[in-house]
C-alpha positions as CSV (number, residue, x, y, z in Angstrom):
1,X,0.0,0.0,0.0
2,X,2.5,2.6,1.0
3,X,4.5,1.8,-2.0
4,X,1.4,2.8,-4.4
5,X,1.3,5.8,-2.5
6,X,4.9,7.0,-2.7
7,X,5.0,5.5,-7.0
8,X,1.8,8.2,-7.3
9,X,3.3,11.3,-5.6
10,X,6.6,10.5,-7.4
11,X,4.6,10.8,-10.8
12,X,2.9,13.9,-9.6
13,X,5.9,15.5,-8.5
14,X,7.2,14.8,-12.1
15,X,4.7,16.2,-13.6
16,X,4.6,18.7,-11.3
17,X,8.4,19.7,-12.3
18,X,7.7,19.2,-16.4
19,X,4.6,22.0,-16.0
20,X,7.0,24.0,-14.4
21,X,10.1,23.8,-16.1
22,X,8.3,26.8,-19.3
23,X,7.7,29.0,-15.7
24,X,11.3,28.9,-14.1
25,X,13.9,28.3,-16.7
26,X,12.8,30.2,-19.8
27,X,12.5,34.1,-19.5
28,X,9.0,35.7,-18.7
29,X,7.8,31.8,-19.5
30,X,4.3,31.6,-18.9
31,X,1.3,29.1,-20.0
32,X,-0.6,30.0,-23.2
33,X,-4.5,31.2,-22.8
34,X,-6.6,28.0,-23.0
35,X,-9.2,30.2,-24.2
36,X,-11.3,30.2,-27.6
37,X,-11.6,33.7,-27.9
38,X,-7.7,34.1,-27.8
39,X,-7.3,31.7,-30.5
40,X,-6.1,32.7,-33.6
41,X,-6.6,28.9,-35.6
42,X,-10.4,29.4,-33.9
43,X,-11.3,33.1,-35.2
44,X,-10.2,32.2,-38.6
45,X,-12.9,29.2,-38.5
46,X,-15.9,32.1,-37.1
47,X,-15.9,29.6,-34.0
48,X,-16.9,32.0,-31.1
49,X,-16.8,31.0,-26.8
50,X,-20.4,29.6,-26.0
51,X,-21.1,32.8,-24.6
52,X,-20.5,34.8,-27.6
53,X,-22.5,32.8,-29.6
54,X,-25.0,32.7,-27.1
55,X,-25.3,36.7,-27.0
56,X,-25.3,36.7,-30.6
57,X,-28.0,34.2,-31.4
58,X,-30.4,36.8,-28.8
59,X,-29.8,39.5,-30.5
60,X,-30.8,38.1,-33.9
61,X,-33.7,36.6,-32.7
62,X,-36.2,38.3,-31.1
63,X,-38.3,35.1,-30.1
64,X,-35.3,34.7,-27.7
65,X,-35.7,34.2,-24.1
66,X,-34.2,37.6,-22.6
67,X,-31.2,37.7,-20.4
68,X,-32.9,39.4,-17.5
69,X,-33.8,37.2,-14.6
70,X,-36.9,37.6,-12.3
71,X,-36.3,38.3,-8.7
């Protein structure tokens, strides 16, 4: 049991220290945005975030449910 334990937090650590390594070792390293709208490959495509879309479809169609909630 304990050596299941100690094999998975070695592997975590590991891949603790690979996530890392872009952070600590190359100047102002940093991780890349994960997000649609920054997406270059996306925009070119018209592919929008779900939001975006979202806001887009209510404003073309005005059988959409509106955004404001009731209280």
């Amino acid at each position: 049991m304990i050596e299941i334990f100690l094999l998975s937090t070695l592997i975590i650590a590991i891949g603790m220290v690979f996530l890392c390594v872009k952070l600590f070792f190359i100047k102002d390293g940093s991780f890349a945005s994960q997000h649609i709208h920054d997406s270059a490959a996306m925009k070119a495509r018209g592919i929008h975030c779900v939001m975006e879309q979202d806001r887009e479809s209510r404003r073309k169609s005005k059988s959409a449910v509106s955004e404001t909630t009731i209280s």
